[in-house]
C-alpha positions, 0 to 999 in steps of 0.5 A: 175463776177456776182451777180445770186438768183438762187431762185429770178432767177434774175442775176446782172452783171456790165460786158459785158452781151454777156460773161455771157454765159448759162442763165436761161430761166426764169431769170430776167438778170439786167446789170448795170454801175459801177458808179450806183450800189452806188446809194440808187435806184438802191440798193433798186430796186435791193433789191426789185426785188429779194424779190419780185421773191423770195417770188412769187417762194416760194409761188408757190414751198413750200406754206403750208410746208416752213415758208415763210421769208422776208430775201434778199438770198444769191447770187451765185457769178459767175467768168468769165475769161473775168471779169474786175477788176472793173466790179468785184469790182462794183458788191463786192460794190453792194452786200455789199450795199445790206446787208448793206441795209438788216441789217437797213430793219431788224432793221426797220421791227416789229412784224405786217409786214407779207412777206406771205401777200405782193402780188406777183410782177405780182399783186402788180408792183415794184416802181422804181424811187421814193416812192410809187406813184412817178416813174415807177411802172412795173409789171412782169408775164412773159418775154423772154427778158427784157432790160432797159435802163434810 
């Protein structure tokens, strides 16, 4: 099982990386522990990074014609016959943090915040580690290959 925005093009997988099979080019793939998909950075990272690619590709496919938003999409969940019971369940407990999450940013944004007006993750980075400032800041415009480990 994984976690795939098709539209972020991000991927996340608590599984084995090698059996995902066919991944998008331009894809973004995260493969994280079981024990850290309950962690409130790894939610927000996870969460911003999605956010991020997905307001970047709307900006570059639809501009004027579709009304940009600052919702989370939905992820394709993707079954494998190789998943494990808890690389399974770990990825169900990250995206339901992830909407859980979702819900509280919804209840916390006002009518002033502007998703269309964020920069793009190429100008603006994305803090991971801490607040704005504290962390690592990384900026993305283009990777064929990108592995992470802490």
């Amino acid at each position: 099982m994984a976690l795939h925005w098709e539209e972020a093009r991000v991927i996340v997988t608590c599984g084995d990386m090698r059996k995902m099979g066919e991944v998008p080019d331009d894809a973004i793939v995260l493969t994280l522990k079981p024990e850290e998909v309950g962690e409130p950075e790894t939610i927000e990272a996870v969460r911003n990074l999605v956010l991020d690619r997905t307001i970047e590709q709307r900006h570059q496919v639809l501009s004027d014609i579709y009304e940009l938003g600052g919702s989370m999409p939905d992820p394709v969940i993707e079954k494998s016959e190789d998943d494990s019971p808890e690389a399974a369940e770990a990825e169900r407990a990250l995206l339901e943090s992830l909407k859980e999450r979702e819900d509280e940013v919804d209840d916390e944004l006002d009518d002033e915040r502007d998703w269309a007006a964020r920069s793009p993750l190429a100008e603006g980075g994305l803090w991971l580690g801490g607040d704005g400032g504290r962390g690592v800041r990384i900026f993305i415009s283009h990777v064929e290959e990108l592995v992470v480990h802490n």
